[in-house]
GUMI-42724 format. One record per residue (C-alpha): residue number from 1; residue in one letter; x, y, z. Coordinates in nm, 2 decimals. Layout:
BEGIN
num/residuo/x/y/z
NUM/A/X/Y/Z $
...
# end
This chain:
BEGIN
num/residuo/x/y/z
1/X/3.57/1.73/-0.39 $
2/X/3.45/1.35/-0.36 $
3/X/3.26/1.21/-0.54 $
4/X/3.00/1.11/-0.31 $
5/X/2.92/1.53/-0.19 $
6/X/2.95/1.59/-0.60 $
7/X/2.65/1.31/-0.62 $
8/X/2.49/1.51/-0.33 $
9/X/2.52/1.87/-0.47 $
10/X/2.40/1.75/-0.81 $
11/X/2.10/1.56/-0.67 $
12/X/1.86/1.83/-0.60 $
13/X/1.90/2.05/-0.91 $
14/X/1.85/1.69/-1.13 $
15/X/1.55/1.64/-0.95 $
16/X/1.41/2.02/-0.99 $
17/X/1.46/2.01/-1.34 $
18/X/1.34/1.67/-1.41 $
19/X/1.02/1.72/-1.25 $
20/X/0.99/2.07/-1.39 $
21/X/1.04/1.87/-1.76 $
22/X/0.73/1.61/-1.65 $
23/X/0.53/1.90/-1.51 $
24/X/0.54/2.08/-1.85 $
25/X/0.47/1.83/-2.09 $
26/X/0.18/1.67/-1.91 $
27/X/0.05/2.04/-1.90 $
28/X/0.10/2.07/-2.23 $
29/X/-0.07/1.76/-2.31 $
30/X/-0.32/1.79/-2.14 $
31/X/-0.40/2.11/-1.96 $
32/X/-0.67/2.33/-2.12 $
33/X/-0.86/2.68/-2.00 $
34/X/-1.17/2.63/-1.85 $
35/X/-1.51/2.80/-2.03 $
36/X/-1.43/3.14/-1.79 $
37/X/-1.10/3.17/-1.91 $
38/X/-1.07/3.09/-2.23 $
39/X/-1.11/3.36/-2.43 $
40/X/-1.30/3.26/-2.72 $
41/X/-1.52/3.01/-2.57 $
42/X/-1.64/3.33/-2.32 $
43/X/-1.66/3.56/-2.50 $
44/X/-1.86/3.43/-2.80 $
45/X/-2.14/3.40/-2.55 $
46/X/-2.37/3.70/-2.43 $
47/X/-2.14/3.76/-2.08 $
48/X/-2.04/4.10/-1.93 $
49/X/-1.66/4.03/-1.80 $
50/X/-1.80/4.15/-1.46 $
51/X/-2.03/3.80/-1.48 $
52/X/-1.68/3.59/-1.46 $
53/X/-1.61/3.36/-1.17 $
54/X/-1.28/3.57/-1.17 $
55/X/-1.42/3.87/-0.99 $
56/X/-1.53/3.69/-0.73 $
57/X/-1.30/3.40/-0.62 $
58/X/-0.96/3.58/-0.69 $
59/X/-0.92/3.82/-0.36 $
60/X/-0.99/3.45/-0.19 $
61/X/-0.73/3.32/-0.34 $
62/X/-0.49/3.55/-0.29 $
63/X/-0.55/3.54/0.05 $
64/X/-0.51/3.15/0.05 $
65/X/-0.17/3.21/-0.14 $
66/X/-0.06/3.41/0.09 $
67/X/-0.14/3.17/0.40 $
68/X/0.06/2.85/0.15 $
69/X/0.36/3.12/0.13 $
70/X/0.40/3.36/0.41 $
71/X/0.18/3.19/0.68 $
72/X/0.30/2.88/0.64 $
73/X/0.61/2.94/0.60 $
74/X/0.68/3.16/0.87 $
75/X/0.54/2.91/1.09 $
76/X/0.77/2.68/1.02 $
77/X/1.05/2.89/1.16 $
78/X/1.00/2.77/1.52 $
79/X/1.35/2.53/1.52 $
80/X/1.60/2.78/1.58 $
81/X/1.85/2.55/1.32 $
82/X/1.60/2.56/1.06 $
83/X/1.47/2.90/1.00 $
84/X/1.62/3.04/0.62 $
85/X/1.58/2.64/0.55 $
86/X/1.20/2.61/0.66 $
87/X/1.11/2.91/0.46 $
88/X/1.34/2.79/0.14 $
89/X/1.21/2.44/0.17 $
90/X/0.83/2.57/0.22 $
91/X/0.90/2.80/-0.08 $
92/X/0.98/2.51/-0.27 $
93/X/0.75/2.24/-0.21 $
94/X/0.45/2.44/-0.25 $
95/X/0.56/2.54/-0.60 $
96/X/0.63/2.18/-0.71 $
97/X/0.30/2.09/-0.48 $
98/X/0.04/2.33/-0.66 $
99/X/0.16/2.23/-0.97 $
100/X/0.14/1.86/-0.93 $
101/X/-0.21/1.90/-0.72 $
102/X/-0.32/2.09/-1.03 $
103/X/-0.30/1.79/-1.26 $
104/X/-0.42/1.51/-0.98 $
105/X/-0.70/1.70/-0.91 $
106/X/-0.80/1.76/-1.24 $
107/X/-0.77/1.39/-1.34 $
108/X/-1.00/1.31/-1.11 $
109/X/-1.23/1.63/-1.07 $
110/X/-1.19/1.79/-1.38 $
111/X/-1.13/1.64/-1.72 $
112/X/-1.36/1.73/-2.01 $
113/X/-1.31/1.53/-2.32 $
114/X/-0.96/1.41/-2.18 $
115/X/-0.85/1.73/-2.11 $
116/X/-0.81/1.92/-1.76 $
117/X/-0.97/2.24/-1.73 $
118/X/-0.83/2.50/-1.54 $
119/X/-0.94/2.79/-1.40 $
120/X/-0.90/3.05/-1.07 $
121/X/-1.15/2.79/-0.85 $
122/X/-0.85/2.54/-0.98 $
123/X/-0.57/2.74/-0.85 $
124/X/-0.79/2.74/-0.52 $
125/X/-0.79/2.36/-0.45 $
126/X/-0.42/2.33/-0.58 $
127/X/-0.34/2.55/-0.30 $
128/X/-0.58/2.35/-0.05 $
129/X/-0.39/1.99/-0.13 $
130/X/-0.03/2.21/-0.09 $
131/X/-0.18/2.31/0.27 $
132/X/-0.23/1.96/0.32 $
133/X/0.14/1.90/0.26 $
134/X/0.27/2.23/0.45 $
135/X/0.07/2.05/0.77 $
136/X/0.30/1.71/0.68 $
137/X/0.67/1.92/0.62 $
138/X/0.58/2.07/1.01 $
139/X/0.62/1.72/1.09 $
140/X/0.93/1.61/0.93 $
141/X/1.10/1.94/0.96 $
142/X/1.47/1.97/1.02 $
143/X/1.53/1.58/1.00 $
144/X/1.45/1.56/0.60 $
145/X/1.64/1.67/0.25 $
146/X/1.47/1.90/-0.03 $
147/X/1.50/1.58/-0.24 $
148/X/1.27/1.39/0.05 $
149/X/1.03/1.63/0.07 $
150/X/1.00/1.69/-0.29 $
151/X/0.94/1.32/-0.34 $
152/X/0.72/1.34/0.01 $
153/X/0.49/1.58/-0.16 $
154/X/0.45/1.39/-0.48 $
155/X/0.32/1.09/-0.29 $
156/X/0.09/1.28/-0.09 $
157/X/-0.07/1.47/-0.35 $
158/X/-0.11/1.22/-0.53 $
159/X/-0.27/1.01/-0.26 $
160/X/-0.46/1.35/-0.12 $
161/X/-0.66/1.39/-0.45 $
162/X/-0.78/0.98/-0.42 $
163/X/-0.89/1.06/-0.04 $
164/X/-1.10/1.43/-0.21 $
165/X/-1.23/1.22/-0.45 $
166/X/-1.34/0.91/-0.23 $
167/X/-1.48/1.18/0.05 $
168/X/-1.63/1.41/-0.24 $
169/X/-1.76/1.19/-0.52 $
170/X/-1.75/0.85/-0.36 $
171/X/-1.91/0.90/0.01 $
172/X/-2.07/1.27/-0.09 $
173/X/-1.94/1.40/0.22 $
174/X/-1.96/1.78/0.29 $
175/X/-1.63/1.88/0.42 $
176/X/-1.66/2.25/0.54 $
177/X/-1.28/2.41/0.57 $
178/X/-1.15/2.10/0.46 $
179/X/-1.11/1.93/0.77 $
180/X/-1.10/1.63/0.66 $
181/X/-0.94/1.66/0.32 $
182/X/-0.65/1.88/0.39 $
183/X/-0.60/1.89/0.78 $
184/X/-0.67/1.59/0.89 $
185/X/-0.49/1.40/0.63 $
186/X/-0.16/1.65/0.63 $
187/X/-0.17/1.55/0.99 $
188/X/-0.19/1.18/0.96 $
189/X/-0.02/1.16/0.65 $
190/X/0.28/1.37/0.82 $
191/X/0.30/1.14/1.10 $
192/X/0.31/0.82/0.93 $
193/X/0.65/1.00/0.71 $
194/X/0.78/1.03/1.05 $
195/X/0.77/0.65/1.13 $
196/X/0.82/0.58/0.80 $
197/X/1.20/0.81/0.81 $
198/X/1.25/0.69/1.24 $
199/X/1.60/0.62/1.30 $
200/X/1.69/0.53/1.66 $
201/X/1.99/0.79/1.68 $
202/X/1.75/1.10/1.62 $
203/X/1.75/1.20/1.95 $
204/X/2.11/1.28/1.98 $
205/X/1.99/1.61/1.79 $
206/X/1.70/1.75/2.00 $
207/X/1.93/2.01/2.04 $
208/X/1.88/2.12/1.69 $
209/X/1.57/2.09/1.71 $
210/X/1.51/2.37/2.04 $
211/X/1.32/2.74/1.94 $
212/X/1.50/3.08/2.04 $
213/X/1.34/3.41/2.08 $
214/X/1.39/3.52/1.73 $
215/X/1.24/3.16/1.58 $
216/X/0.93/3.19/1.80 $
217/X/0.85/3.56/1.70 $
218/X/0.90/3.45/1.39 $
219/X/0.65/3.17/1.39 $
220/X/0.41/3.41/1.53 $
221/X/0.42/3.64/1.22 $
222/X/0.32/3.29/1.02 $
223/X/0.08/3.23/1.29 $
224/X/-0.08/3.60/1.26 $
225/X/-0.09/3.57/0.91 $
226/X/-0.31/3.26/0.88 $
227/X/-0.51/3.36/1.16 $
228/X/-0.60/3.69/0.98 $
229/X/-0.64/3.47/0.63 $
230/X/-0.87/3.21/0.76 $
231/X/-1.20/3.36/0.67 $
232/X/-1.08/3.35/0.37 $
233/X/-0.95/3.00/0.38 $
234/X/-1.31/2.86/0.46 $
235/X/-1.52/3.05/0.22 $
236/X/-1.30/3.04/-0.05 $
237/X/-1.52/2.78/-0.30 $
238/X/-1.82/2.82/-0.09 $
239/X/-2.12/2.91/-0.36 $
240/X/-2.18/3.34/-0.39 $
241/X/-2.41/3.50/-0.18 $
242/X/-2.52/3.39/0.19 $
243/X/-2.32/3.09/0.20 $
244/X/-2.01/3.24/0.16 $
245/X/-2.06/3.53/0.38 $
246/X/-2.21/3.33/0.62 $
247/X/-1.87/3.11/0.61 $
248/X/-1.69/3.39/0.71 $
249/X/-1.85/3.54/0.94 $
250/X/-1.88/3.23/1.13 $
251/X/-1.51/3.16/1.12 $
252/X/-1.42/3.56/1.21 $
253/X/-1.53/3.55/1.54 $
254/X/-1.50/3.20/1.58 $
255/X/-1.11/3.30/1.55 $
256/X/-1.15/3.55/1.82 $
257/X/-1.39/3.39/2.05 $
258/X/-1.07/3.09/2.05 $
259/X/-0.79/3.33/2.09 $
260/X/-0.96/3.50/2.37 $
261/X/-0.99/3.14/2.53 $
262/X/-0.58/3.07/2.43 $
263/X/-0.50/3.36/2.64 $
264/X/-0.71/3.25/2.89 $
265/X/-0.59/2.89/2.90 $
266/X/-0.20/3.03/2.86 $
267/X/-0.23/3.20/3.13 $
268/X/-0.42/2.94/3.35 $
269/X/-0.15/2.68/3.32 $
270/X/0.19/2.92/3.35 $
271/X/0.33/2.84/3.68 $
272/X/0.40/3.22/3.74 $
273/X/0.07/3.33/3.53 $
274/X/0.26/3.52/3.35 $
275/X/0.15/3.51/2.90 $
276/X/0.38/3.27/2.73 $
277/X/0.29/3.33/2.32 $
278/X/0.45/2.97/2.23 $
279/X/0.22/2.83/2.48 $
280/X/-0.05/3.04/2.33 $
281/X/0.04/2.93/2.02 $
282/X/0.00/2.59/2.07 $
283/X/-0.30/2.58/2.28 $
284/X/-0.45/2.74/1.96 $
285/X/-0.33/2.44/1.72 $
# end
């Protein structure tokens, strides 16, 4: 074995565990339950448990994490090349991405008394700044490195959590959904690592970079996913009460009014006027 593929296989797991090492001490250092979690702080007050933000934004979250993990990932199998790999690499970024959001966000929404508080509405907007990223790694997928999108979603978190806070604290804008926080940005922020990582022989490997039957049904299980998961998404740190079920409501039938008008359109612009799901797919996006 040479030594430059020995430098290659060692690069990634040296880069895992380093991060990992960072990730722990700073969390150590300076990562503290919030008032609802911590269990001394809650419960020498006068609170039922029943009375703790838990109860109510958890079943959101899961069904956020399960739109970072399965949804997105799933989505991302559309390159016939790339399909274990998109998955993998999905599975990994958004571990090292909700980890790293967790403590940007915090430094600039939540320290008390130089500590970050953490809590399950926490574990919500890590999982909104990883979406963010998950929209940048469709971009860049199949022509970058576990080691480039590890360091891809360190910059962007980082940078995603100055954009909340300018938007959030700075402007006071009300971003419902997140459009402008999380999709918007992914989007732009993706597109900008593609110029950034251009090289003028890339298109020798469209062929790569082509779907199959199997990729697109694939990407249509991710699809499926976050399209049942997006009421959810919306509502998840909207207040209790009317807001929040308002929020989802409007979004449920917003989602099918729009895929009722995908099939529509699909079928519109087929030559033969036959269904086509990619098509579908994208006229969804």
């Amino acid at each position: 074995m040479t030594d430059s593929s020995t430098n290659m296989r060692l690069k990634l797991p040296v880069v895992c565990f380093i991060l990992e090492i960072i990730l722990i001490i700073l969390f150590g250092a300076l990562v503290e339950y919030d008032y609802e979690t911590d269990a001394k702080k809650w419960h020498n007050k006068t609170h039922s448990d029943y009375d703790n933000d838990f109860y109510y934004r958890y079943p959101s979250f899961q069904d956020v994490h399960v739109m970072i993990f399965i949804g997105f990932g799933f989505l991302m199998t559309f390159l016939q090349r790339y399909g274990f790999s998109s998955v993998g690499f999905n599975f990994l970024i958004a571990a090292f991405a909700l980890q790293w959001a967790t403590l940007m966000q915090g430094f600039f929404h939540g320290m008390h008394h130089g500590k970050i508080h953490i809590g399950v509405e926490s574990m919500i907007n890590a999982d909104f700044c990883t979406g963010s990223v998950l929209i940048s790694f469709g971009a860049v997928l199949g022509k970058t490195s576990p080691v480039q999108l590890l360091i891809m979603a360190m910059f962007e978190v980082t940078l995603f959590a100055v954009n909340e806070y300018v938007l959030w604290t700075v402007l006071q804008v009300k971003d419902a959904g997140g459009s402008m926080t999380i999709h918007t940005f992914g989007a732009y922020f993706g597109l900008m690592v593609t110029r950034v990582l251009y090289r003028p022989n890339l298109d020798k490997s469209k062929s790569r970079n082509s779907s199959v039957y199997h990729s697109d049904l694939f990407a249509m299980i991710g699809t499926i996913y976050l399209w049942m998961f997006w009421p959810s998404f919306n509502s998840a740190i909207t207040a209790h009460g009317d807001d929040q079920h308002r929020t989802a409501m409007n979004t449920y039938y917003s989602l099918a009014a729009c895929t009722l008008a995908s099939y529509g359109m699909s079928s519109l612009t087929a030559h033969d006027g036959k269904l086509d799901m990619v098509r579908t797919l994208l006229h969804k996006g």
